[in-house]
C-alpha positions in Angstrom: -0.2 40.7 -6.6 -1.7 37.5 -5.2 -1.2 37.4 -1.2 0.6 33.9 -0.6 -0.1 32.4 3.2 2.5 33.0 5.8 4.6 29.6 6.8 4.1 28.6 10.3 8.0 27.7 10.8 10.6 30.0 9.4 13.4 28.8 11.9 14.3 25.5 13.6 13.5 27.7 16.9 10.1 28.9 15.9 9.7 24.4 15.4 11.0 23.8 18.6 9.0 26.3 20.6 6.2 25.1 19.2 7.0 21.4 19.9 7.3 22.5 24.0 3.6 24.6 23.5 2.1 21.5 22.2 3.6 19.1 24.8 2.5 21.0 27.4 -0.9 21.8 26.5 -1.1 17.7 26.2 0.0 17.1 29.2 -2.0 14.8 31.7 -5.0 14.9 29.1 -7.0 11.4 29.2 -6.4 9.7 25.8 -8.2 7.2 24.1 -6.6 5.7 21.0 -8.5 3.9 18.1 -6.4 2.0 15.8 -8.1 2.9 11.9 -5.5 1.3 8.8 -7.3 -0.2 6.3 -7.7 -3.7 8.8 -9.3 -1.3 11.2 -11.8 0.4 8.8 -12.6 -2.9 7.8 -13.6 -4.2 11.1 -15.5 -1.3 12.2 -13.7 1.4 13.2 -15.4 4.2 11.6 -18.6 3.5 13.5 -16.8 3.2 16.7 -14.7 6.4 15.9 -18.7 8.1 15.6 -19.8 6.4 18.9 -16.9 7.5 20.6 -17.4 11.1 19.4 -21.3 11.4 20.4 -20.3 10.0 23.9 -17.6 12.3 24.8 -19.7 15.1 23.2 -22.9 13.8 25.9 -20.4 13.7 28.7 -18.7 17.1 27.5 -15.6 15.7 27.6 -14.5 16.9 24.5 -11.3 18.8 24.2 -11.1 17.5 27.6 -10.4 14.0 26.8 -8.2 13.4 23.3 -9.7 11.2 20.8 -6.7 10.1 18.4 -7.4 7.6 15.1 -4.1 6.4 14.4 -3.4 4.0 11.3 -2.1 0.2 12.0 -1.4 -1.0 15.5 0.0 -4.2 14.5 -2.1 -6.5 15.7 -4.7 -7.2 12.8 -6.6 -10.4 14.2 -7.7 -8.4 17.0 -8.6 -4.6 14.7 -9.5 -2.4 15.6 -8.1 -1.9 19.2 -8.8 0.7 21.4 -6.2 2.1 23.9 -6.6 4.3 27.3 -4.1 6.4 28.1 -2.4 6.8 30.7 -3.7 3.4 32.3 -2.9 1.6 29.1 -5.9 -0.4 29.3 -7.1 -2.1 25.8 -9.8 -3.6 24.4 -9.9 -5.9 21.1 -13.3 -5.7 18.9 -15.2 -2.9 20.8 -18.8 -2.7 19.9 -19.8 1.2 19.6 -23.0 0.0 21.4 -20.4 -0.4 24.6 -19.4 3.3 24.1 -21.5 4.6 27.1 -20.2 1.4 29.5 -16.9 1.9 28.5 -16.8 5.7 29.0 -18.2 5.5 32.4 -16.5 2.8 33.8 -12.9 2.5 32.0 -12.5 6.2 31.4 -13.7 7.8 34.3 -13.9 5.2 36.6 -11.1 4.0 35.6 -12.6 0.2 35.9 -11.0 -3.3 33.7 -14.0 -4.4 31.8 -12.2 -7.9 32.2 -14.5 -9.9 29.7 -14.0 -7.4 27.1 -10.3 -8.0 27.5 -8.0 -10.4 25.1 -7.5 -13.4 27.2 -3.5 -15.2 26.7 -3.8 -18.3 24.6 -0.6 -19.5 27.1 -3.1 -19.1 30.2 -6.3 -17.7 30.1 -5.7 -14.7 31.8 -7.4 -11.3 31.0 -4.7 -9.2 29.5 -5.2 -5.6 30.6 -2.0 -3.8 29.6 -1.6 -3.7 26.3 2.3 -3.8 27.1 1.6 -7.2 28.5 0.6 -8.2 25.3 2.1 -11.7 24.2 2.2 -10.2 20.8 3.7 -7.2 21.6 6.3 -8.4 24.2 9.2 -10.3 22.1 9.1 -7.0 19.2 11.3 -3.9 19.1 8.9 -1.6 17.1 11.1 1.4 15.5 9.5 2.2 12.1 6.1 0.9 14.0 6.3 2.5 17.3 5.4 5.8 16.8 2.1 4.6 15.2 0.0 4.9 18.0 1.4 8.3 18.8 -0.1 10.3 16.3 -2.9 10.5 14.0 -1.7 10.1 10.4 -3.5 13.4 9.5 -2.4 15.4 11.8 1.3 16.8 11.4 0.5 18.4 15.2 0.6 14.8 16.9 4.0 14.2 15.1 5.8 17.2 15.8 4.6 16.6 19.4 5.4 13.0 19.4 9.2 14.3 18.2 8.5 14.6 14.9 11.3 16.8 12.5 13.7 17.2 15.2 16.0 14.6 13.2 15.8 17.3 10.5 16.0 20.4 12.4 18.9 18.6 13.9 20.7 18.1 10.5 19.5 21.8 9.6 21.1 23.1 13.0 24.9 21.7 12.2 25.2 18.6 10.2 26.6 18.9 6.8 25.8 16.7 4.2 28.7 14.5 4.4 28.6 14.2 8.1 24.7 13.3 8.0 25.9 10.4 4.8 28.8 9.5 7.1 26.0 8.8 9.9 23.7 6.4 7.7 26.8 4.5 6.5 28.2 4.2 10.2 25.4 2.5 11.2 25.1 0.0 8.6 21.3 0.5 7.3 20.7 -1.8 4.5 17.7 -1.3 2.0 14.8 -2.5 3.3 13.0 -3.3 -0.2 14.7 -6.8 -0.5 18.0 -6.1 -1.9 19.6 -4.8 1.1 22.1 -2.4 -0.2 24.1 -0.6 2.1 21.9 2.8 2.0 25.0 5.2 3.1 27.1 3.6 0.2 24.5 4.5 -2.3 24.0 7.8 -0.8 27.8 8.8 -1.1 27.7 7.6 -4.7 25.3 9.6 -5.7 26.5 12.4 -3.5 29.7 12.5 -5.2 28.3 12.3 -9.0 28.3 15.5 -10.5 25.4 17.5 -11.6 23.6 20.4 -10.8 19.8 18.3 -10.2 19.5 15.2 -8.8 16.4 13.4 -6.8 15.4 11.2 -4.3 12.6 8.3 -4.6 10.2 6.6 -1.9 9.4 3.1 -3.4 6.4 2.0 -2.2 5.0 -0.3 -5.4 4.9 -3.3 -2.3 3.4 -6.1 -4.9 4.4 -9.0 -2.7 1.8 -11.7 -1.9 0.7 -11.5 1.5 2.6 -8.3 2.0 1.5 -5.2 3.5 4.2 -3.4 5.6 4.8 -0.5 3.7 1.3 0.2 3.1 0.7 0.8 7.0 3.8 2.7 7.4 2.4 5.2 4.8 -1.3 5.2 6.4 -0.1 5.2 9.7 3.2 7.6 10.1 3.4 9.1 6.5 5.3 12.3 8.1 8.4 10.1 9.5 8.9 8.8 5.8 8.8 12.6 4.5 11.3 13.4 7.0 13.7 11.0 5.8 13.3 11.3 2.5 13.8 15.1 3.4 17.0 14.4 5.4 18.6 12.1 2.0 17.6 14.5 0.0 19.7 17.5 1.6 22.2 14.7 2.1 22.6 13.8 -1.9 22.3 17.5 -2.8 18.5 16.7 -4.1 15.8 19.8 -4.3 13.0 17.2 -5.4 11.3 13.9 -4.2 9.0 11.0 -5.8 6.6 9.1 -3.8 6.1 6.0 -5.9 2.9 4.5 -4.5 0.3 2.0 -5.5 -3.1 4.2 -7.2 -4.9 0.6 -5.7 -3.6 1.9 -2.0 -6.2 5.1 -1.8 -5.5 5.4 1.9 -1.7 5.5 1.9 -2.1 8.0 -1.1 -5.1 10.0 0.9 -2.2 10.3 3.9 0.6 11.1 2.2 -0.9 13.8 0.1 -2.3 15.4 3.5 1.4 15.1 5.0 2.8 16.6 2.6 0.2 19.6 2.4 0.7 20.1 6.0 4.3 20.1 6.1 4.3 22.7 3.0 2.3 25.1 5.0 4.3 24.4 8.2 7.3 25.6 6.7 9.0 22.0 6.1 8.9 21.5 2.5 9.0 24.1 -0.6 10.9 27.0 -0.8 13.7 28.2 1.9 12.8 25.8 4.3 12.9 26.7 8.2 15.0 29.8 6.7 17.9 27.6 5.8 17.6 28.8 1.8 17.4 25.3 1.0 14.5 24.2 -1.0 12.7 20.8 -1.6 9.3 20.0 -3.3 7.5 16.6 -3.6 5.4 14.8 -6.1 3.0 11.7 -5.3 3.4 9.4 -8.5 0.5 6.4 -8.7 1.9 3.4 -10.0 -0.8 1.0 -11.8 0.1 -2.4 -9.7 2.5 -3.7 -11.6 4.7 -6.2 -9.6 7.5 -5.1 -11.7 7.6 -2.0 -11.4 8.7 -2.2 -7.6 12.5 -2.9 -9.8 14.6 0.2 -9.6 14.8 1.0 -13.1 11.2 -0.4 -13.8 10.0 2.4 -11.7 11.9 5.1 -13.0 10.3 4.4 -16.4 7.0 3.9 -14.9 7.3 7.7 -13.3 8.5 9.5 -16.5 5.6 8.3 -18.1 7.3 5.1 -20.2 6.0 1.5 -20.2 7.3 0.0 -16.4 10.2 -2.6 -17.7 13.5 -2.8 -16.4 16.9 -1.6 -17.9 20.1 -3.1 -18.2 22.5 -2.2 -15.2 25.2 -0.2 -14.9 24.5 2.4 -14.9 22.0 2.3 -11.5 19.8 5.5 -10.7 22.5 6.9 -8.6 24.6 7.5 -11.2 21.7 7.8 -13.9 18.6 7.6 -12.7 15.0 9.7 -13.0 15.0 11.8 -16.1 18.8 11.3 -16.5 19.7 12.4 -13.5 21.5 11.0 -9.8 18.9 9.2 -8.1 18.6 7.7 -4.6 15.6 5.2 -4.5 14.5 3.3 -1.4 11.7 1.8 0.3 9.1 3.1 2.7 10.8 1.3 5.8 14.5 2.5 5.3 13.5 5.9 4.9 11.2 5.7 8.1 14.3 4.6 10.3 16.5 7.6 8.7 15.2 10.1 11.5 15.5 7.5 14.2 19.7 7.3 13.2 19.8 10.8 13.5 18.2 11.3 16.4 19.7 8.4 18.4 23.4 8.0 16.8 24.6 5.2 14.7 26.0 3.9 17.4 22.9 3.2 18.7 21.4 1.6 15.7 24.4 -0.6 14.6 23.7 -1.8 18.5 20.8 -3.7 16.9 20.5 -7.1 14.8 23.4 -9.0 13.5 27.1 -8.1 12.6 25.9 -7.4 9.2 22.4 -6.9 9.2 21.7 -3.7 11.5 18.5 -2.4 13.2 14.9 -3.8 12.8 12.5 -5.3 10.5 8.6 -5.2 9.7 7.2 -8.0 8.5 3.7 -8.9 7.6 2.6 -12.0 9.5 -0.1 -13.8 7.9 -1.6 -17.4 6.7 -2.3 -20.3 8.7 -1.1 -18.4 11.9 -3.1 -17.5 15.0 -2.2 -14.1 15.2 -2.1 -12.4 11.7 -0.7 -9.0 11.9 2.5 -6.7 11.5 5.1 -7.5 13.4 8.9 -5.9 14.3 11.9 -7.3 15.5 15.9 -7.1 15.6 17.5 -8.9 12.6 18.8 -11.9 13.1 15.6 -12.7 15.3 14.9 -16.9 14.9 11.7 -17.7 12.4 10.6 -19.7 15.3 10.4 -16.5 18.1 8.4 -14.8 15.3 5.9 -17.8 14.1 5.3 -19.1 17.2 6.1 -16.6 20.0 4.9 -13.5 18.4 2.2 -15.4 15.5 1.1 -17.9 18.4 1.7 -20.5 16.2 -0.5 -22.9 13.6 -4.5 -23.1 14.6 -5.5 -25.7 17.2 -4.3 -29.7 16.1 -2.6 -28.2 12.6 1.3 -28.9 12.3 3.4 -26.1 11.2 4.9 -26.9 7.6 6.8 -24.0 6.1 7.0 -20.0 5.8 7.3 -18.2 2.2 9.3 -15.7 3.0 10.2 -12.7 0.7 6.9 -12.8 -1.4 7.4 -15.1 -4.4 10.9 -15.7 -2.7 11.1 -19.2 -1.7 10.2 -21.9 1.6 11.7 -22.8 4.7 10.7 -25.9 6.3 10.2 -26.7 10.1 13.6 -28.5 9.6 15.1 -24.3 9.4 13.0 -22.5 12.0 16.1 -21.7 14.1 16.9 -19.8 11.3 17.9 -16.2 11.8 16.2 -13.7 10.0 18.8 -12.0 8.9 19.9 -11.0 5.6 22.8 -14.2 4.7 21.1 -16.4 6.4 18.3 -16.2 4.4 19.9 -16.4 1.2 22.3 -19.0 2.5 18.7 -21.1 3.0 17.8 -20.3 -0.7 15.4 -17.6 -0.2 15.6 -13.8 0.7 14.1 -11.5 3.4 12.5 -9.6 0.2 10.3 -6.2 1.3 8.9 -8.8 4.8 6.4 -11.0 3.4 5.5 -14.1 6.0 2.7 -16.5 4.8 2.7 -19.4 7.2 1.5 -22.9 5.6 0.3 -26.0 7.5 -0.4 -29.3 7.0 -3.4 -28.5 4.6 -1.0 -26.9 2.2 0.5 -28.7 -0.7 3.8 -27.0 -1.6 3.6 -28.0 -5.6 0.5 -26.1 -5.7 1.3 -23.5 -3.8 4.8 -23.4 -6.4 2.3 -23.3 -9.4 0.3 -20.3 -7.8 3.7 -18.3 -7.9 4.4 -19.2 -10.8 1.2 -17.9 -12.6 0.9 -15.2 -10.4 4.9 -14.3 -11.6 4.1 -15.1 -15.5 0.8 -12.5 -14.9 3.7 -9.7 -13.6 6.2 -10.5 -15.4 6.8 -7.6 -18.1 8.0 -10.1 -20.8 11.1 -7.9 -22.1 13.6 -11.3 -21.4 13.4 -14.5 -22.7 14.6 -16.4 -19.9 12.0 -14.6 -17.5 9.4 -14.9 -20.2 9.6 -18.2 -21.6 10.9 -20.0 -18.4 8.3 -19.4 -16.0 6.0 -19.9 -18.2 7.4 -23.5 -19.0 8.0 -23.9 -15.4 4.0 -23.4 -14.7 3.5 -25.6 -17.6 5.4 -28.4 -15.8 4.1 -27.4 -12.3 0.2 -27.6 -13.7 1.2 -30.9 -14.8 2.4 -32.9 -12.0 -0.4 -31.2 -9.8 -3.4 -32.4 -12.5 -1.4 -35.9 -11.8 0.3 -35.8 -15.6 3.8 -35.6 -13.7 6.9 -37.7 -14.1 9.9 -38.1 -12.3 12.1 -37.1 -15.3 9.7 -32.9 -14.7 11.5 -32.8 -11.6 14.9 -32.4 -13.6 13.5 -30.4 -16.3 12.3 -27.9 -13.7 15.9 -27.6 -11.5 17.8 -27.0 -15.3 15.1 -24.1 -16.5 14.7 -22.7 -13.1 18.6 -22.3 -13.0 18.5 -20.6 -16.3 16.1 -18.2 -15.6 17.9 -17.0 -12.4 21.1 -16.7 -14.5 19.6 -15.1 -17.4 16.8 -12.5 -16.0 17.3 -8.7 -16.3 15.7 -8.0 -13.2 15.0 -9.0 -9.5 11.7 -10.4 -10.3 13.3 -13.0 -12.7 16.5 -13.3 -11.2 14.2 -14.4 -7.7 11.5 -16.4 -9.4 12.6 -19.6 -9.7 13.0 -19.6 -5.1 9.7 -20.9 -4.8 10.5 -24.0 -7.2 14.0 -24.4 -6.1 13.4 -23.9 -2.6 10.2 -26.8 -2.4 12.9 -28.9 -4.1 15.1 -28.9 -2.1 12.8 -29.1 1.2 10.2 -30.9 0.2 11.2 -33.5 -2.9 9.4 -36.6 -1.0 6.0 -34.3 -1.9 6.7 -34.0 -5.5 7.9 -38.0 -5.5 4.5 -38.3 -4.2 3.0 -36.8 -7.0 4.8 -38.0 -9.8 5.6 -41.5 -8.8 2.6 -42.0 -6.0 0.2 -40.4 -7.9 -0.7 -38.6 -4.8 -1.0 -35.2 -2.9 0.1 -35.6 0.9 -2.1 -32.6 1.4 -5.2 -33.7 -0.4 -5.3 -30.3 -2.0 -4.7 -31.5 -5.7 -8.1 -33.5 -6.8 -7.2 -34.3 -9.8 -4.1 -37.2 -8.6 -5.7 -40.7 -8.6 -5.0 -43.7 -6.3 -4.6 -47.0 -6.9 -3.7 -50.3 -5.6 0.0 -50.0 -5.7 1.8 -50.1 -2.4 4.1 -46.6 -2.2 7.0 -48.6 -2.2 6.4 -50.5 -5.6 5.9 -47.0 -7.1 9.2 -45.1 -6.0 11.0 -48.5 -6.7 9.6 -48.3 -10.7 9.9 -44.5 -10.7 13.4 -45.7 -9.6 14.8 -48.2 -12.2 13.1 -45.7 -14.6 15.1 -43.2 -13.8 18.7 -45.6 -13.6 
């Protein structure tokens, strides 16, 4: 008989006790926090994680002083950041050759190194709390906050941080109705870009019969630009596995799929370790905390296919099928993975699942708009000063989050629009009062999507940028519709045209009438939404494509190939004019 390792939680209680040992033992400890995503990594954090190490270990501060490497702080211009606690001190870019200084002086002396301190853009002054951060103030970071509370490897710094009390919570006296009742209360929408109330498609799958059904973690994030759920994974993996454990006794699910990018090998490294940990903690497998209840989970790597971040697309990508979307009804939670009810949503909605529970519906529906509740992550990036994740309430203006949070276009540039949603569509400066909500959005003729932001200036031509979606859509697209299929293709055709200068006035029609078809005549979201880009430039930005069909010029300089000639602009539009009747 093979001897099988003892769980370290066999009761909510044995949890919570454990929770109060660890807190206490933390207690008044020095901390110094180094942020290490992927952005970190990149920008040294590794070698500053090593100097750190050797000079706590030459002081013999170690055990005495807590070294955490979290994942994503937020703030990716400025990776990787390092963070005293309690003092709250911070320091952008540290050199591991300013370990010893920065030891002596800011740790135990307790000493602002001021000209290693991020100096406000508004005024010059050294910043020293990182709470004082510009970037930081205007955000309300729920999904993100706990991120530089725990090291992502390390189940002990959630459970400490509060970590599974939302599920020992649910375990101690909510049933599953009253715990669906909760999410639907407090008016969480899907986070992936659809935004479908998650407590309404909990209940329907709750309430369709069957003796198995599942819950899935989509985190196939193939936006451009986009990154959100990537961090989430790397930096708090456990607070998604909570949630997802939560739905799961909610729906009546023993079994969970993690759905992640094989080209994200940090998020994969993280979650595999979390869910390791919280098998031989007692919080997933068999008879969980003693209730009887059991619950495994798989980690399925997807191959980067944009499509397959499409409900159904995904479900064939996991059973082992070529990733193409299926006609709907019926949707996964009536018939969804292997046949079965399944509840699929993205990395972010199942992150704030714990955080309802925890704090009330109430208390969530408090946040954002009438109809769009809570927060939302975006990824903040292109010609913006500060590039970086950022979270706010919904129904927060595009212009608080470009230029209050993003600081704005570089020096003597002029802000000219934001794709929003990936390959969604463009708002111009005309719309940056816009809230960020979900109507508002589509009202504009875009969508929030999974959070995507790419900022554009001046530099940027909007045609072009129209053509790059549309290749890069035509490259994704599975080709199973004709209207997807065909359409963007011709669109790009059209698109490659007027940009190599080949354009007429008479494209611009030809592109509204097949754009319009393909939105009506897709199968899935990624057809159904490809046409914003094109749609959404003509609607804010014709006088650019006049330019190029009738001027024979890019505003933007950014398409070589248009010619100019002696033609006064006015003669041009006026022939393009009478050509057109």
């Amino acid at each position: 008989m093979i001897a099988t390792k003892a769980k370290l939680f066999d009761s909510p209680g044995k949890l919570e006790a454990h929770r109060a040992k660890l807190s206490k033992a933390r207690a008044g400890k020095p901390c110094l926090i180094v942020s290490s995503g992927t952005c970190g990594m990149v920008n040294g954090s590794g070698a500053l994680v090593e100097a750190l190490q050797a000079g706590l270990k030459e002081l013999r501060l170690t055990g005495k002083v807590l070294l955490r490497v979290t994942g994503c702080l937020g703030f990716c211009e400025q990776e990787p950041l390092l963070i005293l606690r309690p003092s709250n001190i911070f320091y952008p870019h540290p050199a591991p050759k300013d370990v010893p200084r920065l030891l002596k002086e800011s740790l135990l002396g307790g000493k602002v190194i001021e000209e290693w301190c991020y100096r406000d853009p508004r005024t010059g002054e050294a910043v020293r709390d990182i709470r004082r951060l510009p970037f930081y103030e205007r955000q309300q970071r729920l999904v993100l906050g706990m991120n530089a509370e725990v090291d992502p490897c390390s189940i002990e710094d959630y459970i400490a941080a509060g970590g599974y009390a939302a599920w020992t919570k649910v375990l101690a006296g909510g049933s599953p109705r009253h715990v669906i009742d909760e999410i639907e209360r407090s008016g969480l929408r899907g986070r992936g870009g659809g935004g479908f109330p998650t407590g309404r498609k909990w209940r329907i799958c709750r309430d369709k019969p069957g003796d198995k059904k599942y819950v899935v973690c989509n985190a196939d994030e193939g936006d451009p630009g986009a990154y959100m759920n990537r961090s989430v994974l790397e930096g708090n993996p456990h607070s998604v596995l909570e949630g997802m454990l939560i739905g799961g006794y909610a729906i009546g699910a023993d079994e969970a799929v993690i759905y992640v990018r094989a080209e994200y090998p940090l998020a994969v490294r993280h979650v595999l370790a979390a869910i390791e940990q919280a098998k031989a903690h007692g919080l997933v497998g068999e008879n969980i905390l003693g209730s009887g209840w059991n619950f495994q989970v798989h980690v399925s790597r997807g191959a980067g296919a944009f499509v397959c971040g499409e409900e159904t697309a995904l479900i064939a990508s996991v059973e082992g099928r070529l990733g193409t979307p299926s006609p709907k009804p019926p949707y996964p939670a009536e018939r969804g993975l292997w046949g079965k009810p399944t509840v699929i949503n993205n990395v972010e909605t199942w992150a704030n699942v714990p955080q309802i529970i925890n704090r009330g519906a109430d208390w969530f529906a408090g946040i954002g708009t009438e109809t769009s509740k809570g927060t939302k992550v975006f990824s903040l990036v292109g010609k913006i000063r500060n590039t970086g994740l950022v979270e706010v309430p919904m129904g927060t203006p595009l212009r608080q989050i470009i230029d209050d949070i993003g600081g704005g276009v570089p020096a003597g540039r002029k802000f000219k629009a934001v794709q929003t949603g990936g390959p969604a569509g463009m708002i111009p400066e005309s719309l940056l009062d816009l809230p960020v909500d979900y109507e508002s959005l589509t009202a504009a003729g875009v969508m929030m999507g999974s959070g995507g932001m790419i900022v554009m200036d001046d530099r940027t031509c909007v045609v072009d940028v129209a053509r790059y979606f549309m290749n890069f859509l035509r490259e994704e697209s599975c080709g199973k519709c004709t209207p997807c299929r065909e359409g963007i293709k011709h669109m790009l055709g059209i698109l490659t045209r007027i940009c190599d200068g080949r354009g007429a006035v008479e494209d611009l029609a030809r592109l509204e009438t097949l754009a319009r078809g393909v939105k009506a005549g897709s199968l899935c979201g990624l057809g159904t939404t490809a046409p914003n880009p094109v749609l959404s430039t003509l609607k804010y930005f014709r006088d650019e494509y006049f330019a190029h069909v009738v001027d024979k010029r890019c505003p933007a300089g950014v398409c070589t190939a248009l010619r100019s000639d002696n033609d006064s602009l006015g003669e041009k539009r006026e022939k393009g004019a009478n050509k057109n009747g």
